[in-house]
C-alpha positions, -999 to +999 in steps of 0.1 A: +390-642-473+419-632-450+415-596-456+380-591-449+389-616-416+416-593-407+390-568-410+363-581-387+390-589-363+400-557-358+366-541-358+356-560-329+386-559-309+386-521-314+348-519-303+360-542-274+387-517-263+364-488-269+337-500-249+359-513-222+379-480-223+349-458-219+337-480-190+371-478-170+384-443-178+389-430-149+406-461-138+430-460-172+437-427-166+450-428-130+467-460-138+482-445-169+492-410-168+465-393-190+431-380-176+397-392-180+386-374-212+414-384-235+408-420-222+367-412-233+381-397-263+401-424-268+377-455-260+345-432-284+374-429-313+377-467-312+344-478-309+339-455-343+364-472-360+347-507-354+315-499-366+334-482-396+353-511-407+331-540-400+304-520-421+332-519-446+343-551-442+304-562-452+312-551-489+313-569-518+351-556-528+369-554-495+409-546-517+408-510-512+392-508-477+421-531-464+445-510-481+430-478-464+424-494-430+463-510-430+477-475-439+457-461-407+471-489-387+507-484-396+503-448-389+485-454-356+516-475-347+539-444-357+518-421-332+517-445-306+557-442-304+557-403-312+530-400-282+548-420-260+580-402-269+571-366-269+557-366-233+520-358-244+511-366-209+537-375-180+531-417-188+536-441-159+553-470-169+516-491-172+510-461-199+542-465-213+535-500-215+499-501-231+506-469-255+529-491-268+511-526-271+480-511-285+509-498-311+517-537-316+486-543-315+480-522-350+508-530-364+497-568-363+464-558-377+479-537-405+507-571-414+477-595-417+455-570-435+484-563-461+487-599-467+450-604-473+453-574-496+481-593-513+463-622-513+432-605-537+437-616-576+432-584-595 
C-alpha cells in the first residue's frame, strides 16, 4: 500500500541522514552553525526513528501508525521553522538552508503518508 510505502521510505531515508549525520558531525556543525553534539543528538534521534517506523511499518494494520508518524512529521516541520526562527543557535545560511529542507522534507513524508492513510478502507 502507499502508506506502509510512505513508511519505509521515510524510515530509511531517516536512518540514511542519521547515520550520515553522526559520521560528519563535526563537519555539519561547523558548516551549519550548531556544535557537534546536537548534530550527534540529531543524527542518533533519526536513526531511532527509522528502526521505529520501519518495525512499524512491518505490521499487519499500518492506519494508525501512519496517522501517528504524519502528526510527528507535521510537527517536526513546525519546529524546524520555530528553531530556525528563534535563534537556537546563530545558523549560517547552509544551516538556515538544511534546517529548513529537512522541514520540506517531513512535510513531504507526512502529505504522502496522509494520503495512504486516506487511501485505507475502514
Amino acid at each position: 500500500s502507499l502508506l506502509r510505502l510512505a513508511l519505509r521510505a521515510d524510515a530509511i531515508a531517516s536512518g540514511l541522514m542519521g547515520i550520515a549525520g553522526i559520521a560528519l558531525a563535526p563537519m555539519i556543525a561547523e558548516a551549519c552553525g550548531t556544535n557537534k553534539a546536537f548534530e550527534y543528538t540529531v543524527g542518533a534521534v533519526f536513526i531511532a526513528f527509522a528502526i521505529g517506523v520501519f518495525t512499524l511499518a512491518a505490521k499487519p494494520s499500518v492506519k494508525r501508525t501512519g496517522i501517528v508518524v504524519a502528526a510527528g512529521n507535521v510537527v517536526y516541520t513546525v519546529a524546524s521553522v520555530i528553531f530556525v526562527l528563534a535563534g537556537v543557535f546563530p545558523l549560517t545560511t547552509p544551516g538556515v538552508a538544511a534546517t529548513l529542507a529537512v522541514g520540506v522534507y517531513t512535510l513531504v513524508m507526512a502529505e504522502l503518508q496522509y494520503q495512504g492513510v486516506r487511501r485505507i478502507k475502514a
